[in-house]
N, C-alpha and C positions, 0 to 999 in steps of 0.2 A: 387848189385846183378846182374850176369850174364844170360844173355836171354838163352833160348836154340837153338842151331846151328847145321848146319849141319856140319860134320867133316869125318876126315878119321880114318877108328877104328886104334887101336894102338895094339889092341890085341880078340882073339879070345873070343866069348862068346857066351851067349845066351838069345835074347830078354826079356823081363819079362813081354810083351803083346803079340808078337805073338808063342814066344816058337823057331821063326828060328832061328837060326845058322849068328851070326855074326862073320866072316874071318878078320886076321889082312887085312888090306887096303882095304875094305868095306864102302860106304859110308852109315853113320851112323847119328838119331839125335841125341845129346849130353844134359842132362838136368844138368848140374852143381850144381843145387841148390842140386838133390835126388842122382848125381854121379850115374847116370842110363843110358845108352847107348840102344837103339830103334832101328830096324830094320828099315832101308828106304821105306819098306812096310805098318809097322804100324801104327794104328789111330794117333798116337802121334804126326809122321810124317808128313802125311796128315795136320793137325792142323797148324804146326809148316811153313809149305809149304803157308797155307793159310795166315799165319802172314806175312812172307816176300813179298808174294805177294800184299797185303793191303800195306805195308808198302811202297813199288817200287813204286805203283802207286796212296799215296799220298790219299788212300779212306781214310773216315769217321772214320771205326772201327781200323783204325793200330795197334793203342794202347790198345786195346780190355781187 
């Protein structure tokens, strides 16, 4: 199973948490498992941020 990542969108859409407006080559979280694309703004993001950061630096929760 693939974690979710941040990426460069491939194509135009529209968040399904915040309602913005994702542009091709937007940076994007990516959830592969639901094939759902998140706004770099959205709580998803924010989360997703807080996992890589945990992870860099080796805290307790990484694997959360």
């Amino acid at each position: 199973m693939k974690n979710p990542s941040f990426i460069i969108a491939k194509f135009n859409g529209i968040c399904p948490q915040t309602g913005l407006q994702i542009k091709k080559g937007d940076t994007i979280v990516y959830f592969p498992k639901e094939k759902k694309a998140y706004h770099a703004t959205s709580k998803n993001a924010e989360i997703v941020r807080g996992f890589c950061f945990s992870k860099t630096w080796g805290m307790i929760d990484k694997d959360y």
